[in-house]
Residue, then its C-alpha position, 0 to 999 in steps of 0.5 A: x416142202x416149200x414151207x418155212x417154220x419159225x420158232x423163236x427159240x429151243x427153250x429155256x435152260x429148265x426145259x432143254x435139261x429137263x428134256x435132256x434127263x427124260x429123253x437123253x438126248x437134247x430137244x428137237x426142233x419145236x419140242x418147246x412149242x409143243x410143250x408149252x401149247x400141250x400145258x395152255x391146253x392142260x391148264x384150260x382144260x383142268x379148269x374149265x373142262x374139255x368144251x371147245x368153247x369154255x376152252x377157247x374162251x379161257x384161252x381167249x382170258x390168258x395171262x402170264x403163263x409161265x412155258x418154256x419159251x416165256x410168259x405168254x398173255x392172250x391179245x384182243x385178236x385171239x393170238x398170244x404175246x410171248 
């Protein structure tokens, strides 16, 4: 309460059908955000293994990830352009 959350979008075309034959119903608000944070985490962690750091160091080295929401590619701040 008293807070705000902001998402730039409920997802791609792929996404919200996909979501929508798994579920039957159309995606909530965020489910793109959490599907696309669930898969960064996934890809790092299938290459580099479950370690915090060699996680955030991979995470740290992202490029070009392809999510519901857009390409992401990590910046020197430790955020991701999208």
């Amino acid at each position: 309460e008293g807070m705000w959350y902001a998402t730039a979008d409920n997802g791609a075309d792929w996404f919200q059908r996909s979501y929508k034959n798994k579920y039957g119903e159309a995606a909530g608000w965020a489910a793109a955000n959490g599907h696309d944070t669930v898969m960064i985490l996934f890809k790092a962690s299938s290459k580099v293994g479950v370690d915090g750091e060699s996680v955030a160091r991979n995470l740290a080295d992202l490029k070009d990830f392809n999510g519901a929401l857009g390409t992401y590619s990590a910046t020197a701040d430790h955020r991701f352009n999208l």
